[in-house]
C-alpha positions as CSV (number, residue, x, y, z in Angstrom):
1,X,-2.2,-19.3,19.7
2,X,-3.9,-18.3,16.1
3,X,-6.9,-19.7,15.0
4,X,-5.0,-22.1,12.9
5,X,-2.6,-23.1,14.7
6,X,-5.7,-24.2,17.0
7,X,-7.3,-26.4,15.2
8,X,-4.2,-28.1,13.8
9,X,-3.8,-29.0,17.0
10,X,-7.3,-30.1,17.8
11,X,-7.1,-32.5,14.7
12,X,-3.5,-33.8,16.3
13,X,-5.4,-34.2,18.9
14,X,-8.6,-36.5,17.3
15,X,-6.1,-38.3,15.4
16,X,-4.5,-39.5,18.7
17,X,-7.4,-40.5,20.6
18,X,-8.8,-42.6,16.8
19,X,-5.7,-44.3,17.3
20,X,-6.4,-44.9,21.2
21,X,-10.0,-46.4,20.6
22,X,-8.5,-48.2,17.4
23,X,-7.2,-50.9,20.4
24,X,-10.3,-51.7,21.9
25,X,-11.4,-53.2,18.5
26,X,-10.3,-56.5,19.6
27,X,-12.0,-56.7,22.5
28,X,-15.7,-58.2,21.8
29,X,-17.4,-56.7,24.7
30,X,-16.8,-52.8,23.7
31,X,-15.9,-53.0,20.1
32,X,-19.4,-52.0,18.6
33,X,-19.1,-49.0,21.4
34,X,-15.3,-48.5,19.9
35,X,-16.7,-48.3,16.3
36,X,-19.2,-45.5,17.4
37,X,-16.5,-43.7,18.8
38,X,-14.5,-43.5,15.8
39,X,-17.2,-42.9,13.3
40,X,-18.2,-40.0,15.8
41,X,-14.5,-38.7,16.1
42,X,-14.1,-39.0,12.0
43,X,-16.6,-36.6,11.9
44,X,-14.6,-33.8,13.9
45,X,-11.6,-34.3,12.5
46,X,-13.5,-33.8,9.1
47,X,-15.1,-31.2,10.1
48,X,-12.3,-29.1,11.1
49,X,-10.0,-30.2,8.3
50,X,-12.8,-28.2,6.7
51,X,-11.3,-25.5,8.3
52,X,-7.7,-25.5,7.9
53,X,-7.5,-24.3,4.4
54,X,-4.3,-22.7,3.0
55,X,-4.0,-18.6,3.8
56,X,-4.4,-16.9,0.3
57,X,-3.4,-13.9,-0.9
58,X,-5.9,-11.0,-1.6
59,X,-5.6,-11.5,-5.0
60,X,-6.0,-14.8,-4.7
61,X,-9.4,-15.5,-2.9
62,X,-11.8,-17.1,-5.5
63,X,-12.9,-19.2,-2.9
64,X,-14.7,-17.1,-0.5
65,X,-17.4,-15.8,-0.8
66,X,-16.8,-12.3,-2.8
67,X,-20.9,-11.5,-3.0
68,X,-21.0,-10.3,0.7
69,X,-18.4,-8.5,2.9
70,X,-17.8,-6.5,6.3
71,X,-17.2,-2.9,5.9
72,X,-16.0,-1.4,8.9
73,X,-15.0,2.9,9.5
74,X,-13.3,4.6,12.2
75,X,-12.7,7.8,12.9
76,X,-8.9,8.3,13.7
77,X,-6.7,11.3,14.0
78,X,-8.2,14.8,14.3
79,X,-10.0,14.7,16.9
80,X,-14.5,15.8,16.3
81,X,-13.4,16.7,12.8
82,X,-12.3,13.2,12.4
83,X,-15.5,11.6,13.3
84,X,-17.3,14.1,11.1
85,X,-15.2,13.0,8.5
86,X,-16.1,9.0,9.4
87,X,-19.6,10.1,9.1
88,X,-19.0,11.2,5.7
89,X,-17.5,7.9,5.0
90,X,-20.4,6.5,6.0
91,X,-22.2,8.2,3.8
92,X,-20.4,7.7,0.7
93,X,-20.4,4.1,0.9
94,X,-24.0,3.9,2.2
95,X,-24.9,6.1,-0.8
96,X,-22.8,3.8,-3.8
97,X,-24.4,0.5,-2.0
98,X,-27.5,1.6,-2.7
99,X,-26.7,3.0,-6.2
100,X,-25.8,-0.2,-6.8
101,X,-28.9,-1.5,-5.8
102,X,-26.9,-3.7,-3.0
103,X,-28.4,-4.8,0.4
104,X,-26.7,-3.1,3.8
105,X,-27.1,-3.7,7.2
106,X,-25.4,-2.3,10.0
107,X,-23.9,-4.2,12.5
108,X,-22.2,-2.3,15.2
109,X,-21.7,1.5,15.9
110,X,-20.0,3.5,18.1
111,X,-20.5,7.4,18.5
112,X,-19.1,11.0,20.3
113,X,-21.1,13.7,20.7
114,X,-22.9,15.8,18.7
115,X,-23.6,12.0,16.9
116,X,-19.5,11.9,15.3
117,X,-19.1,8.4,14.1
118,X,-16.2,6.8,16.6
119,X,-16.9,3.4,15.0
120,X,-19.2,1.7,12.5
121,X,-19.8,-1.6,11.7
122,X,-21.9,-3.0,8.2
123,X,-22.4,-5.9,6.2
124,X,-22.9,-6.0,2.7
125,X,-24.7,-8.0,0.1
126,X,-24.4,-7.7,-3.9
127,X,-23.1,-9.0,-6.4
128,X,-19.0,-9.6,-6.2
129,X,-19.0,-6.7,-3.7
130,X,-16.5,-7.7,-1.9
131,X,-14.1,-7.5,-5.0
132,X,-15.5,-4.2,-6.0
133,X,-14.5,-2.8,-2.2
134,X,-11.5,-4.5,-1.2
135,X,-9.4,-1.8,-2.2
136,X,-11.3,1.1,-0.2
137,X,-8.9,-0.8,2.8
138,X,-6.6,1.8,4.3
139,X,-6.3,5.1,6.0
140,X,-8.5,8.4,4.2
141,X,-7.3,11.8,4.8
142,X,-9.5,14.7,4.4
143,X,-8.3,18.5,4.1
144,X,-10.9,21.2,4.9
145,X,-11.9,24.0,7.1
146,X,-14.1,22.0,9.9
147,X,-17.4,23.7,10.3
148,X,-16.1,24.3,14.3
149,X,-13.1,26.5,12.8
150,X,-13.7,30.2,13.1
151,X,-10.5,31.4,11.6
152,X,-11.0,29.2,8.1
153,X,-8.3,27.5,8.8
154,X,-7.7,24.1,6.7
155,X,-7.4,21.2,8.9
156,X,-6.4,17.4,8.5
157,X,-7.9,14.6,9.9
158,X,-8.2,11.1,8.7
159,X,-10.2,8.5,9.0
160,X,-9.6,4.5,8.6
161,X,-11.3,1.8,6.6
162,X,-11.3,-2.0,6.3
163,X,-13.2,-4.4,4.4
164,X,-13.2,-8.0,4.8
165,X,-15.2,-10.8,3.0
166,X,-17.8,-12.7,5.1
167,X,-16.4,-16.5,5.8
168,X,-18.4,-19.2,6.0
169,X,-18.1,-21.7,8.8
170,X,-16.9,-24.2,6.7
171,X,-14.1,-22.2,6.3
172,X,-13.0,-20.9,9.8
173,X,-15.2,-23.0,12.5
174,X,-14.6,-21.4,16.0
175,X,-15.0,-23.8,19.0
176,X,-17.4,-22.3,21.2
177,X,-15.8,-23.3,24.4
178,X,-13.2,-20.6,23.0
179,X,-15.9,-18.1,23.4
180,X,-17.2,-16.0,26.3
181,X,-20.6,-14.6,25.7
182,X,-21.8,-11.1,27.2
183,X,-25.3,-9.9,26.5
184,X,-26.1,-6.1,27.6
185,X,-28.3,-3.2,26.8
186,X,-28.2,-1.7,23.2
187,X,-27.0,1.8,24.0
188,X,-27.3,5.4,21.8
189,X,-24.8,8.4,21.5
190,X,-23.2,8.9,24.6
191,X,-23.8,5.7,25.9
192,X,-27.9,6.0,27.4
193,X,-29.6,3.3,26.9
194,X,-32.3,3.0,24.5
195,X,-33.2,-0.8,25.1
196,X,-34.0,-2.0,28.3
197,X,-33.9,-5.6,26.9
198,X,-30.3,-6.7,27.2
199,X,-30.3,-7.5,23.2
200,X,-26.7,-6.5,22.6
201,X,-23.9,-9.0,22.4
202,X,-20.3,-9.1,23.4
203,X,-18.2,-12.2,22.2
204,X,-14.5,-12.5,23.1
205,X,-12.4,-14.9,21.3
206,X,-10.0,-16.3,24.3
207,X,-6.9,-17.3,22.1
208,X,-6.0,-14.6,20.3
209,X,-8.4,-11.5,22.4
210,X,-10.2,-10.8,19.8
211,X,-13.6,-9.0,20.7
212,X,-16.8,-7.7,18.8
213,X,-19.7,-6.7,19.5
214,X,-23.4,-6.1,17.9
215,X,-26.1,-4.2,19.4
216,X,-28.5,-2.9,16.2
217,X,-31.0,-6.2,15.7
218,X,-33.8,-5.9,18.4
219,X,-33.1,-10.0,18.8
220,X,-30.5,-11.3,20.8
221,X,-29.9,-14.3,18.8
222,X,-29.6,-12.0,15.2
223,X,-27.2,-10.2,17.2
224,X,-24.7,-13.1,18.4
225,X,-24.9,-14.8,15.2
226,X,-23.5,-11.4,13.5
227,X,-21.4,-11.1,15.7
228,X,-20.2,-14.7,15.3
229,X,-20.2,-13.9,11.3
230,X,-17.9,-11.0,12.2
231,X,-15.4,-12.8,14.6
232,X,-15.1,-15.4,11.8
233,X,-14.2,-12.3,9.3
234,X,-11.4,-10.9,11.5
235,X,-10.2,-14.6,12.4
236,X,-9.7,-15.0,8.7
237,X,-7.7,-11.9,8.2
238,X,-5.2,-12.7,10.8
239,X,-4.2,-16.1,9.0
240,X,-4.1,-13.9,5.9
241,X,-1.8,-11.6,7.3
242,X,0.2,-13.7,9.0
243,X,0.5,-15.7,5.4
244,X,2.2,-12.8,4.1
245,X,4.3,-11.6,7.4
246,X,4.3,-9.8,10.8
247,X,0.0,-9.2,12.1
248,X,1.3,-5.6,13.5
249,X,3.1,-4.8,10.4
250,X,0.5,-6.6,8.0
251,X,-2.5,-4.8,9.5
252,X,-0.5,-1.4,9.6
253,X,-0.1,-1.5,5.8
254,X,-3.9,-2.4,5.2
255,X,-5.2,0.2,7.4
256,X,-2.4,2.3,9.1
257,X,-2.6,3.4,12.6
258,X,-4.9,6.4,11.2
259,X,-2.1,9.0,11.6
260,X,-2.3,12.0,9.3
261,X,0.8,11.3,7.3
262,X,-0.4,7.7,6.7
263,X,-2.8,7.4,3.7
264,X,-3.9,5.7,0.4
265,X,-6.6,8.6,-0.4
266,X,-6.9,12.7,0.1
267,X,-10.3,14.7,-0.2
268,X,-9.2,18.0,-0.3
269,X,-12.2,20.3,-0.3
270,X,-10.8,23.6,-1.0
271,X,-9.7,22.2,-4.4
272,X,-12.4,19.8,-4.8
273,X,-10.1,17.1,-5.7
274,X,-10.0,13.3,-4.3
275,X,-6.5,11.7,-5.2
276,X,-5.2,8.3,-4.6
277,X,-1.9,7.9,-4.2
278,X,-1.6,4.2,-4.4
279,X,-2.1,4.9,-8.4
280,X,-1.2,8.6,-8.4
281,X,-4.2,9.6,-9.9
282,X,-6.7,12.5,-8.5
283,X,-10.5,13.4,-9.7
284,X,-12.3,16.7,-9.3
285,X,-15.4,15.8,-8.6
286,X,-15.3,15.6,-4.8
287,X,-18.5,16.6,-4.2
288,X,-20.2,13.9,-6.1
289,X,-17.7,11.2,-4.8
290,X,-19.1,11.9,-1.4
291,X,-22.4,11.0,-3.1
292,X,-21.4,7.8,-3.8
293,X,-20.3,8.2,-7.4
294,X,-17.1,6.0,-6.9
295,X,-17.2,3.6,-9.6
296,X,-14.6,5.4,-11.4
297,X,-12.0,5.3,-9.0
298,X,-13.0,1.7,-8.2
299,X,-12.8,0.3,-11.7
300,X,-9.2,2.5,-12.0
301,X,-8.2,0.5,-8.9
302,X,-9.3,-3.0,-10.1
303,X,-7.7,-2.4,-13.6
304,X,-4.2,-1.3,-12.0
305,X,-4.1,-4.2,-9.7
306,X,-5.7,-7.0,-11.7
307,X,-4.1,-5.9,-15.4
């Protein structure tokens, strides 16, 4: 059952029991009590109505809240050279953030050895960032001679990306009885631990499996309510996609399953050129890209998508 479809039928549900109490107003002996009870039960039908707001497109989402996002990277196919590459993502976006004089915060990360990014996890705060990143959604492919590669070969690995706005409760509230709670250890590369206070936080949404975790505050409580900020985020993108069509297939054209021949973007370092194909349009300045100079391709992907 999606989140929706949840709390339709948890307002279904109120409406019948209003209805229910609604009887006991002609007794004299419990109608005060049977007042109560509705004025309490109005409340929670308000509050989720709250909730249930109609899926809108991406190009439709004035309403949320475009002036903080989650931004999350994963290495995909390609093996180490793949998490390198992830790293370098990382990097790039960390870099333009702060060129833009943007707040970040890390949520979540997961690593391989030698410190390869498996999995990152960041929020971020500006001004309209989230309409300025939106289209940095999908899968990245990089072409280059990996620094492991003795014979200069030129390898292709890829990477994926996905950034979603941060939603308020007012607009998806999760019932916590829907949510089981884990707390553990905040652990490094390779999994050691380097808290011995179980800080870290595991939350599991129970009707559609959804889990996240967050493990980078020193306080439990930071870390549960990012990680409740997050589930929220992901909870949202499932109504949107489902707005539009199949989740599997939905989610596959956002970010692709990471395989090589699956991409909106190519860096290809031997030619120091960054192209992508969703316009057709390449840059050779690769090497300050990865700095964080983006804005050009980000403005060319607003104008041919909003003009």
């Amino acid at each position: 059952m999606s989140i929706m479809d949840y709390l339709k039928e948890q307002i279904n549900h109120i409406n019948k029991r209003i209805e229910e109490v609604k009887s006991l107003l002609d007794d004299p002996e419990i109608a005060e009590l049977a007042k109560e009870e509705i004025a309490e039960l109005e409340k929670q039908k308000e509050a989720l109505q709250s909730s249930v707001v109609s899926p809108q497109s991406s190009e439709n989402s004035e309403s949320l809240t475009t002036d903080s996002c989650i931004l999350e990277v994963r290495s995909a196919a390609g093996g180490d050279e793949a998490g390198i590459f992830a790293g370098d993502l990382l990097r790039m976006y960390t870099r333009f953030v702060q060129n833009q004089g943007w707040k970040i915060e890390e949520l979540d990360r997961s690593e391989g050895k030698l410190g390869q990014i498996k999995e990152v996890v960041l929020k971020v705060k500006g001004k309209d960032v989230y309409n300025k990143l939106k289209y940095e959604s999908g899968v990245h492919r990089v072409q280059r001679v990996p620094t492991t590669e003795s014979s200069g070969r030129i390898h292709t690995s890829t990477a994926t990306v996905a950034v979603l706005p941060e939603v308020t409760e007012a607009q998806v509230t999760i019932n916590p009885s829907e949510i089981a709670f884990e707390a553990f250890r905040s652990g490094g590369a390779g999994g050691q631990n380097v808290n011995k206070v179980s800080t870290a936080v595991r939350l599991t949404h129970i009707p559609t499996g959804l889990v996240v975790t967050c493990q980078t505050e020193r306080s439990q409580l930071q870390n549960r309510e990012n990680a409740l900020s997050l589930l929220r985020s992901r909870l949202w993108e499932i109504e949107q996609q489902k707005s539009t069509g199949n989740i599997t297939e939905q989610r596959a054209i956002q970010v692709g399953t990471g395989e090589r021949n699956e991409k909106i973007r190519t860096y290809n370092f031997p030619q120091n050129r960054i192209t992508d194909h969703r316009i057709g349009k390449s840059w050779h300045n690769l090497d300050r890209i990865l700095e964080g100079d983006l804005n050009d391709i980000i403005n060319s992907l607003k104008g041919d998508n909003e003009g």
